[in-house]
N, C-alpha and C positions, 0 to 999 in steps of 0.2 A: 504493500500500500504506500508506503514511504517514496520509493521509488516510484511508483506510478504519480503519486504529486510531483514530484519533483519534476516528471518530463512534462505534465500539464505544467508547470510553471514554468518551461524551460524558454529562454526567449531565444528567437533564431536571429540568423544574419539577416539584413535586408533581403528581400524579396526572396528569400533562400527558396522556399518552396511555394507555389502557384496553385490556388485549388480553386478556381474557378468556374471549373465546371460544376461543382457539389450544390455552386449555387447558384447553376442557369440549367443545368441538363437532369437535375437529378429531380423524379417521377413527385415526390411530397412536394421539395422544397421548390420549384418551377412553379407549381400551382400556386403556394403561396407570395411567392415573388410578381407572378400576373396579379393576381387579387389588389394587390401594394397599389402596382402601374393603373390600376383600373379605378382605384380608390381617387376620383378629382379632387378629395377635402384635406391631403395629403400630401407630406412632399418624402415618400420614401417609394425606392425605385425609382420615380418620375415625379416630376416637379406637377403641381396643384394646375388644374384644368386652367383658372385664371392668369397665372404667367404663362402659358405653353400658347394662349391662345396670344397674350399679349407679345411671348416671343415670335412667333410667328409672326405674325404682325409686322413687326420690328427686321427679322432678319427677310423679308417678300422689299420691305422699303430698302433697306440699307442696302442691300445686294441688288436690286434694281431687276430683282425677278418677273418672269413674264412666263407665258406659252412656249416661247423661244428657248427658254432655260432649262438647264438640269442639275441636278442635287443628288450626291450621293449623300445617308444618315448611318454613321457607322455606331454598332448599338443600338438600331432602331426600336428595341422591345416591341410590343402589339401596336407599332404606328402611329402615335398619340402625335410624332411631328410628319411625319411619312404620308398619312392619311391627309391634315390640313395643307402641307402644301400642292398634293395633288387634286385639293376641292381646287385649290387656285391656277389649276391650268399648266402647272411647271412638272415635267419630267421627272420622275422619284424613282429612286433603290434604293432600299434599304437591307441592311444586313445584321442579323444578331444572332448569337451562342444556340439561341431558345428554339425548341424547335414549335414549345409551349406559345412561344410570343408571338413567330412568324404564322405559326397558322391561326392565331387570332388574328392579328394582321392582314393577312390574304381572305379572311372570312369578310372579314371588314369591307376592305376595300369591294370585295364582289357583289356585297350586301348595296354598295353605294354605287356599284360600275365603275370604280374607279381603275385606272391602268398603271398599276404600282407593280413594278418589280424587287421579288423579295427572293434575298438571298440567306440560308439555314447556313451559317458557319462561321468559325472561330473567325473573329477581321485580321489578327495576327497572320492566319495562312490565306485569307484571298488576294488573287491576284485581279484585279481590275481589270476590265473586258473593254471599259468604256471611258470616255471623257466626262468633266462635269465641269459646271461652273462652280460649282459648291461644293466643298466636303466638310460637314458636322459630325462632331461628337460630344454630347450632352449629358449632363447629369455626373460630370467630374469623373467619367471613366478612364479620362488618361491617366489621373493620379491613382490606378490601381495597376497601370505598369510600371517592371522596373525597367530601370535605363536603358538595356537592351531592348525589350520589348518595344520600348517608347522609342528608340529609334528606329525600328521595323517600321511602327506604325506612322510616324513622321516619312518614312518613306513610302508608305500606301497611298498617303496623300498627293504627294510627290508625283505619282504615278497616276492617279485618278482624274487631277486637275491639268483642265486643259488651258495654256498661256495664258496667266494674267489672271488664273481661277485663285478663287480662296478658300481658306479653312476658316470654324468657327469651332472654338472647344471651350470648356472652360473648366477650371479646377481651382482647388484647394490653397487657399494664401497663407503665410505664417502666422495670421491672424488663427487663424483656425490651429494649426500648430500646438501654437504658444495657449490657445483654453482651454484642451485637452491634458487630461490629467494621466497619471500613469496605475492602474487600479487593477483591483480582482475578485471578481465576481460569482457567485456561485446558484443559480436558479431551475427550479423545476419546472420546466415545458416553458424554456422561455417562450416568450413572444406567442403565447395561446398556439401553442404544439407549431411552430413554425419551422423545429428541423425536422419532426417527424410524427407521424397519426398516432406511434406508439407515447410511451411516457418515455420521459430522459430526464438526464441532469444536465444543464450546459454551463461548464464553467467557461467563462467570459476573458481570458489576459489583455488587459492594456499596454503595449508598452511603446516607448519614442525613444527614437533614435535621435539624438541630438546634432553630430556630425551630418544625418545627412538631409534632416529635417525630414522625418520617415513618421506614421502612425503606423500602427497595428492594432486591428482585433484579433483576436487569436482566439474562436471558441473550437474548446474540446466536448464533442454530444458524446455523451455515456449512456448506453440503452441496453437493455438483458443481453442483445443480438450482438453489442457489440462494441466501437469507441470509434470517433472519427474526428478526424481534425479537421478546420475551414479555416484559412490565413485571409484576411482583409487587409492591404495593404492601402494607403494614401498616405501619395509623395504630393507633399504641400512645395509650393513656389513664392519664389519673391518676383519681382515682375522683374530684375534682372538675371534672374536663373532660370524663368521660361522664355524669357526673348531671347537667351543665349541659345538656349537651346533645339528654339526654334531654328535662329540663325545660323547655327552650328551642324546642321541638315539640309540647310538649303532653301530655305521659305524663308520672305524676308519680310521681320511683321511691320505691320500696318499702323494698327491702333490696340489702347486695352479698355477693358470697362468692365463695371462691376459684376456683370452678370449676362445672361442670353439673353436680357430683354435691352443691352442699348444703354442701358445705368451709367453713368458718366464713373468713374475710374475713382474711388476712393482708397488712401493707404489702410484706410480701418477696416473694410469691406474682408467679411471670412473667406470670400472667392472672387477669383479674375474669371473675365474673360478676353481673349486671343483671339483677332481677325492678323489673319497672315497672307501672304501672297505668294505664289511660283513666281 
């Protein structure tokens, strides 16, 4: 027993290990991750119906979107921005892990006639077929790769975007960082049975890396059947350690601001957002 605490408290290297599939492919916890995205009064998995619609909005204006335009949504979940841009006439694909998401997504769309193309897979392994004027990533999922990954994915963009196209992401500022605490939790069926239908224990690790400006949730689910571990990684940014690294890939940014709706840039703001250009 002593030793099994001990590796539930063990903390790892950065991004040492990747389980993200546990929590976009796996058959309980997918369902409950749609449920999240579908919940509009909410801002977990997807931001609250009111900003998505005001993003939207915002990024149709800024970007100078039409009929004529196309947008790729990388982590599109069940379409919640995928969907609105193609009511508006603009060319859409979207791509996400889920296969739970894509075919709510595609149900959607069919339900509305709309002609979205969806794509079922990791965005780390696709290779882009086509050009776009737009490539999005939302909901701060680049601060769940590490550096390696993050430059894969700075290179998908790279590759999606056709001359003078842009990207729109946005993530985690040292605001956020710096209010995060370092803790240890221990609950039964957290989150109303949210890793699994059975009972479990979930204990919770917090821990931050300071050197690289790193978060971690680390829960280990304990259930009769068994024990599993799920690493949440968010890599927080200062706005001169994502522009470098934008610029250090090859996309040369533009502008920053508070957020996917257009929020004018504040230092206190818990998240940036990134328009960048090929």
């Amino acid at each position: 027993m002593f030793d099994e605490l001990r590796e539930i408290n063990r903390r790892p290297k950065p991004f040492e290990c990747y389980t993200a599939a546990d929590l976009w492919t796996d058959e309980h916890t997918s369902k409950k991750m749609l449920e999240y995205h579908l919940n509009g009064s909410v801002d977990i998995s997807s931001r609250n119906t009111a900003f998505i619609n005001r993003s939207v909005d915002w990024i149709v204006k800024h970007f100078d979107l039409d009929s004529d335009s196309a947008v790729i949504d990388f982590g599109c979940g069940p379409g919640l921005y995928t969907t609105r841009f193609a009511r508006k006439g603009i060319t859409t694909t979207g791509i996400d892990f889920s296969a739970r998401s894509i075919d709510h997504a595609k149900r959607t769309a069919a339900d509305e006639g709309l002609d979205i193309e969806y794509i079922q897979s990791n965005y780390l392994d696709y290779v882009p077929s086509k050009k776009y004027d737009l490539a999005v990533m939302i909901m701060c999922d680049f601060c769940a790769l590490g550096p390696a990954q993050r430059k894969i994915m700075l290179g998908k963009f790279r590759d999606a975007l056709l001359p003078g196209g842009s990207v729109l992401l946005d993530v985690y500022s040292l605001n956020t960082y710096h209010a995060r605490k370092e803790t240890w939790t221990c609950e039964f069926n957290q989150l109303s049975h949210f890793w699994s239908a059975e009972d479990y224990y979930a204990f919770q690790n917090t821990f931050k890396y300071d050197d690289e400006k790193v978060l971690l949730d680390k829960y280990t689910i304990i259930e009769k059947s068994g024990k599993r571990v799920v690493y949440n990684w968010l890599q927080c940014f200062s706005a001169g350690s994502l522009k470098n690294e934008f610029e250090d890939n090859g996309l040369k940014t533009m502008k920053l601001f508070s957020d996917v709706c257009g929020s004018d840039y504040r230092e206190d703001s818990a998240e940036m957002a990134i328009v960048a250009r090929r």
